[in-house]
C-alpha positions, 0 to 999 in steps of 0.5 A, a space after each residue: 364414498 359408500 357410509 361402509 366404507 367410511 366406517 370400515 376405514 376402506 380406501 375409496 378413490 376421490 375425484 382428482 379435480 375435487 382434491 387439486 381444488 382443496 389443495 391449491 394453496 400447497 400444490 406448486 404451480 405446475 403441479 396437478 393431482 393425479 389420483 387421490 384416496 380417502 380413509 376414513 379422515 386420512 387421504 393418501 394423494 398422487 400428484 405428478 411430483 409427489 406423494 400427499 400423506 393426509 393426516 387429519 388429527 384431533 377430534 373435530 379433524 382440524 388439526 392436519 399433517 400434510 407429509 409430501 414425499 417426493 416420487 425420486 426419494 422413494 427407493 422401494 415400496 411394499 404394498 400387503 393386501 388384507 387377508 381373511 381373519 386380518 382385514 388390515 392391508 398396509 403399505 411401506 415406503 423406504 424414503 432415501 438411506 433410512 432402513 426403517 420404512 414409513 407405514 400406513 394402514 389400509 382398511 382391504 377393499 379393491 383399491 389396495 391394487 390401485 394404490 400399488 398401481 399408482 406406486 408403481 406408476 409413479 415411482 418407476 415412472 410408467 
């Protein structure tokens, strides 16, 4: 990840090996991560069963949320690229029944695509 992007909070793609390594002691056996992103701190991580929300808290980061989100509970998904004047692109992920959506924020940068590729690839099984 360029020092740019990390300080404009731009979404870089993380080598899937690297990330699976880090996260071996939460992944399940059969398990694998697919295709990982970092923002700033935060990682937003596509395994083959479910969706990694990484929140590193704190001042020192050692503080870390890891929220899983199973591909089946996703029921629709919304992904808004950054425009000109508003460099925040976010996207929103309907969970079950609930009708409030759980959103995160995207700094623009190319890989906005990328994650709404692996969304939809994941959740609609493609």
């Amino acid at each position: 990840m360029g020092l740019l992007s990390a300080i404009t909070g731009n979404a870089a793609s993380r080598d899937a090996e690297a990330v699976g390594d880090e996260l071996a002691p939460i992944l399940a056996a059969e398990e694998r991560v697919e295709l990982a992103f970092q923002l700033v701190r935060d990682q937003f991580v596509f395994t083959n069963a479910r969706l990694i929300l990484i929140d590193k808290q704190g001042l020192t980061g050692r503080k870390v949320e890891y929220q899983s989100i199973p591909y089946r509970s996703i029921t629709r998904f919304a992904v808004e690229t950054a425009g000109h004047f508003d460099l925040d692109a976010e996207f929103k992920l309907w969970i079950g029944s609930d009708p409030t959506p759980l959103v995160r924020e995207i700094r623009g940068g190319e890989n906005v695509a990328a994650i709404q590729r692996a969304l939809a690839t994941m959740v609609l099984g493609g």
